[in-house]
N, CA, C and O atoms as a GROMACS GRO file, in nm:
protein
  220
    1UNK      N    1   0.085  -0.117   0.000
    1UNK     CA    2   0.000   0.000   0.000
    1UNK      C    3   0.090   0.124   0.000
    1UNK      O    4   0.191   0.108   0.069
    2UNK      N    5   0.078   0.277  -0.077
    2UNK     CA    6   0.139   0.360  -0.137
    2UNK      C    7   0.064   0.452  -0.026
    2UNK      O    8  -0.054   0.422  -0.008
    3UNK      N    9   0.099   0.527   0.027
    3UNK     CA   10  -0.010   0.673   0.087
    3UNK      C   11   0.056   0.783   0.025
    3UNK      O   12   0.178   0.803   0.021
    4UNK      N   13  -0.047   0.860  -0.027
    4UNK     CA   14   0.002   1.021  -0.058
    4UNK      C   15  -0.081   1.152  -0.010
    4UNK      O   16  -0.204   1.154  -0.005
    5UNK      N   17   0.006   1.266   0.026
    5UNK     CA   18  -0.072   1.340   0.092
    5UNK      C   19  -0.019   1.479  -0.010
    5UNK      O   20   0.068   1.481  -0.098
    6UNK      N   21  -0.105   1.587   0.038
    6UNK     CA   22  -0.088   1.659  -0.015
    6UNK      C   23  -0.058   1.807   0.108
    6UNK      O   24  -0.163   1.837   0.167
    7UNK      N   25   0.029   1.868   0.137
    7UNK     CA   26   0.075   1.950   0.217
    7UNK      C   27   0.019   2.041   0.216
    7UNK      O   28   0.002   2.086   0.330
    8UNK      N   29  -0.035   2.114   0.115
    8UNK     CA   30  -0.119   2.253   0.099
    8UNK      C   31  -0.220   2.239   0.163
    8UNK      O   32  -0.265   2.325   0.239
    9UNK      N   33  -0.275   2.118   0.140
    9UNK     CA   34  -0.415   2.123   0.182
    9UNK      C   35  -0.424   1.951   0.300
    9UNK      O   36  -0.431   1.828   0.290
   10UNK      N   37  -0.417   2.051   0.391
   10UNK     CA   38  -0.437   2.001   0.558
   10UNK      C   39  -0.530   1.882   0.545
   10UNK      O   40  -0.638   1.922   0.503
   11UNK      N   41  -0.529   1.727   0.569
   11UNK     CA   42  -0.669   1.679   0.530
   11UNK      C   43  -0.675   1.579   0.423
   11UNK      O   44  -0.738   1.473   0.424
   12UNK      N   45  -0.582   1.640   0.310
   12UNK     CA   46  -0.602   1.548   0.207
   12UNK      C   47  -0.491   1.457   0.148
   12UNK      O   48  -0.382   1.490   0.101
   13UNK      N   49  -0.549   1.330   0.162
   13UNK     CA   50  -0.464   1.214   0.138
   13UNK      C   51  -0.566   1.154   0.104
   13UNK      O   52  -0.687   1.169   0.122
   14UNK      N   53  -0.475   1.055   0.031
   14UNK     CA   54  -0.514   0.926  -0.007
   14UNK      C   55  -0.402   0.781  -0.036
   14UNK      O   56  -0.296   0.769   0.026
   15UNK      N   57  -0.441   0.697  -0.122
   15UNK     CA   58  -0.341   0.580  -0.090
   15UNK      C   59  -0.408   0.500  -0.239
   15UNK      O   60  -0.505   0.543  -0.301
   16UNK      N   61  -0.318   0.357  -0.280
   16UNK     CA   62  -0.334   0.340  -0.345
   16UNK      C   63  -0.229   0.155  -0.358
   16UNK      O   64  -0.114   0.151  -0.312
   17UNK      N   65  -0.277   0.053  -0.409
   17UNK     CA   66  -0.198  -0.079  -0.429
   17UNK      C   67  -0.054  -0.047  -0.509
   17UNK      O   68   0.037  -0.130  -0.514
   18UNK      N   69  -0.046   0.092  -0.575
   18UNK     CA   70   0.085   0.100  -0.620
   18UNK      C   71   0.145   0.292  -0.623
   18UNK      O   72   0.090   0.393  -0.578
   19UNK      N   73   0.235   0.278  -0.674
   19UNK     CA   74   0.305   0.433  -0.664
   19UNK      C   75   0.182   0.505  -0.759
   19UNK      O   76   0.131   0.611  -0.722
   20UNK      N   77   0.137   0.431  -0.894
   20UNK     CA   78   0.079   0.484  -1.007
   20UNK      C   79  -0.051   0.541  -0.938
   20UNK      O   80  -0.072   0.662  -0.926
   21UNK      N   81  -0.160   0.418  -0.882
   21UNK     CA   82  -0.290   0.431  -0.844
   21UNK      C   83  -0.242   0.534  -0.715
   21UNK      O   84  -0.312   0.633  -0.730
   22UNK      N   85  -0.168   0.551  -0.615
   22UNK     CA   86  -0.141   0.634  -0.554
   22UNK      C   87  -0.165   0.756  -0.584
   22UNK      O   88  -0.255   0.827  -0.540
   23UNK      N   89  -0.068   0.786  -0.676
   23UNK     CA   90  -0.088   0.940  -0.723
   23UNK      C   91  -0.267   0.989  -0.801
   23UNK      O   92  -0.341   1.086  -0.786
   24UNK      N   93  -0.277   0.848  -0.893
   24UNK     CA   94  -0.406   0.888  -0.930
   24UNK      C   95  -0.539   0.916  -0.835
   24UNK      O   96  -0.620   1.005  -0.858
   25UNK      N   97  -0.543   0.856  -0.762
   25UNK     CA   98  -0.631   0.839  -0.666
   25UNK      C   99  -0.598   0.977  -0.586
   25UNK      O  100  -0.706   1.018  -0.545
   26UNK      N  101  -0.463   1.093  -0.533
   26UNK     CA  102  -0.434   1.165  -0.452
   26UNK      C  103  -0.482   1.291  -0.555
   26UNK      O  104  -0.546   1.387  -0.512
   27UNK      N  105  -0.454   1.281  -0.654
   27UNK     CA  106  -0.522   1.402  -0.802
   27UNK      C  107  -0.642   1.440  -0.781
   27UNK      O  108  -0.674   1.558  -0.769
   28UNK      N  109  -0.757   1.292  -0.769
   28UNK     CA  110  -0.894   1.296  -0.710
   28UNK      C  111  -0.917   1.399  -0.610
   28UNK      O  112  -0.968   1.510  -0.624
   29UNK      N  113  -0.845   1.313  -0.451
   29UNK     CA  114  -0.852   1.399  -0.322
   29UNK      C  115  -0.854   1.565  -0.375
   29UNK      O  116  -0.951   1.641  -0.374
   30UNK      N  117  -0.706   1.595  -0.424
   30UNK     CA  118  -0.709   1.734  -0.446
   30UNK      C  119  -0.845   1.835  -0.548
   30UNK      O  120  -0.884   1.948  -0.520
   31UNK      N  121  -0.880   1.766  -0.640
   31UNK     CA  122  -0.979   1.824  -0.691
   31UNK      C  123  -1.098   1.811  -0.596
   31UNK      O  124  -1.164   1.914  -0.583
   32UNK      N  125  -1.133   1.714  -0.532
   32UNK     CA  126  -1.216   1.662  -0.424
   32UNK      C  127  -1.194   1.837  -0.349
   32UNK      O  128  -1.263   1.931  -0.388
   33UNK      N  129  -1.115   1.848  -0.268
   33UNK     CA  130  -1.087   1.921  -0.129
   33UNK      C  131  -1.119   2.042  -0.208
   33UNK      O  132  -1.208   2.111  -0.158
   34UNK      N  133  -1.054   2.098  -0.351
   34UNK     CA  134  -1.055   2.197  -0.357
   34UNK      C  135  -1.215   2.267  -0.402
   34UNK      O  136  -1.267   2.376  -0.377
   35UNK      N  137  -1.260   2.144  -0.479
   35UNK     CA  138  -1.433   2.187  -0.498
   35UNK      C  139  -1.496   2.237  -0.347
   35UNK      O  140  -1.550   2.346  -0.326
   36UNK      N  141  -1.472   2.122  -0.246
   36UNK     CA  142  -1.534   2.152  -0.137
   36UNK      C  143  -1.506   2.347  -0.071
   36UNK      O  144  -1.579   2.434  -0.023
   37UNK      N  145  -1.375   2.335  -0.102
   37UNK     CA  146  -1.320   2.477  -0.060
   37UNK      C  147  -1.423   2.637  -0.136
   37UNK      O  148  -1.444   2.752  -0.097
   38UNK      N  149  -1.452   2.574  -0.228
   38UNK     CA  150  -1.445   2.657  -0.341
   38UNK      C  151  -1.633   2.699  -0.271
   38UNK      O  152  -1.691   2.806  -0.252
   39UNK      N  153  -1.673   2.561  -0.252
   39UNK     CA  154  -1.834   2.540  -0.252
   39UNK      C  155  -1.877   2.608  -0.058
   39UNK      O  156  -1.983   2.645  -0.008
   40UNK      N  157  -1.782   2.600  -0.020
   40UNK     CA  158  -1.751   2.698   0.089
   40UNK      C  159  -1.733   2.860   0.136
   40UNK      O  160  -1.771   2.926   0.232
   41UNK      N  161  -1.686   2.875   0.061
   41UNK     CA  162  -1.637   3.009  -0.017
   41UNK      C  163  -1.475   3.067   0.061
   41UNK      O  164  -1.424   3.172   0.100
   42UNK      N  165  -1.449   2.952   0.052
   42UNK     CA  166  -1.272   2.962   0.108
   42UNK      C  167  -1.252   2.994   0.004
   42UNK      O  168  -1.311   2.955  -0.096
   43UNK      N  169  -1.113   3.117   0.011
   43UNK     CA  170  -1.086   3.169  -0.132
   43UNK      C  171  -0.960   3.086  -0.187
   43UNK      O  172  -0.921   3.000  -0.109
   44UNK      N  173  -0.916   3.093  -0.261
   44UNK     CA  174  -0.779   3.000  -0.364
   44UNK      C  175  -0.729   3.101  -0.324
   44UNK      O  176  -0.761   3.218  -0.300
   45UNK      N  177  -0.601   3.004  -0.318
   45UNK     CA  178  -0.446   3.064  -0.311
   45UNK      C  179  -0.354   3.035  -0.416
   45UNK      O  180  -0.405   2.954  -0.493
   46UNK      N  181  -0.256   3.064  -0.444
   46UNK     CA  182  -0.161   3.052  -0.513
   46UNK      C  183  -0.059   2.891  -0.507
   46UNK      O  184   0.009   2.818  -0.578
   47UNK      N  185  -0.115   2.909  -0.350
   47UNK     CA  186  -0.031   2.756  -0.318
   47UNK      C  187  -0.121   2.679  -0.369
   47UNK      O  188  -0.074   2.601  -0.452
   48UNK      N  189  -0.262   2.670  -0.347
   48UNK     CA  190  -0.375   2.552  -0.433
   48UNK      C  191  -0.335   2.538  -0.572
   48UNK      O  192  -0.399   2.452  -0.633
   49UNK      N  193  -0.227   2.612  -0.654
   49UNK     CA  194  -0.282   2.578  -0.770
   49UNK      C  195  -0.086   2.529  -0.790
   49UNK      O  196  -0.046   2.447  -0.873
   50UNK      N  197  -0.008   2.595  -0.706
   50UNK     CA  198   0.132   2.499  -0.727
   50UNK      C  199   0.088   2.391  -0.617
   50UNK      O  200   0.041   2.422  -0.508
   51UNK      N  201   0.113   2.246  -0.669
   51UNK     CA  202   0.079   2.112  -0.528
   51UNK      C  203   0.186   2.080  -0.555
   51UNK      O  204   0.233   2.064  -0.668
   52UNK      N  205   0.234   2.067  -0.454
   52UNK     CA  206   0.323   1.918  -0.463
   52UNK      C  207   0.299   1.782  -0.422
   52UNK      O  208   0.220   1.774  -0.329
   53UNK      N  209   0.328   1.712  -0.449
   53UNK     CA  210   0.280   1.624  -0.422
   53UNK      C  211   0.383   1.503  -0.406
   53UNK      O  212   0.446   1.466  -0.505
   54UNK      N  213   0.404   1.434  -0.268
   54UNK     CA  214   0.511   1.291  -0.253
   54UNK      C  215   0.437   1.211  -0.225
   54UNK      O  216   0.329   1.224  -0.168
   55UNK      N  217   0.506   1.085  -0.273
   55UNK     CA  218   0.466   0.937  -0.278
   55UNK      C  219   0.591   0.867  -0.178
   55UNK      O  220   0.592   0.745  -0.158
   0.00000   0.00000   0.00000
């Protein structure tokens, strides 16, 4: 099992049976978190739109 998180955004991780499905599955989370943000009316930052992202 692979876990990936994403640092910008406090909360969001995910995981995956390999490095590949890892990342794909952590892409999700981030579009996931950031709709929610958005549907909130938390405003975007500059950091939301550079991610980094480790596996």
């Amino acid at each position: 099992m692979v876990f990936a998180k994403c640092p910008v955004l406090p909360g969001c991780v995910s995981q995956g049976k390999t490095r590949n499905e890892a990342l794909e599955n952590i892409k999700e989370a981030i579009e996931g978190c950031i709709e929610v943000r958005r549907e909130m009316g938390w405003p975007d930052t500059e950091e939301m739109i550079d991610v980094e992202v480790a596996l």
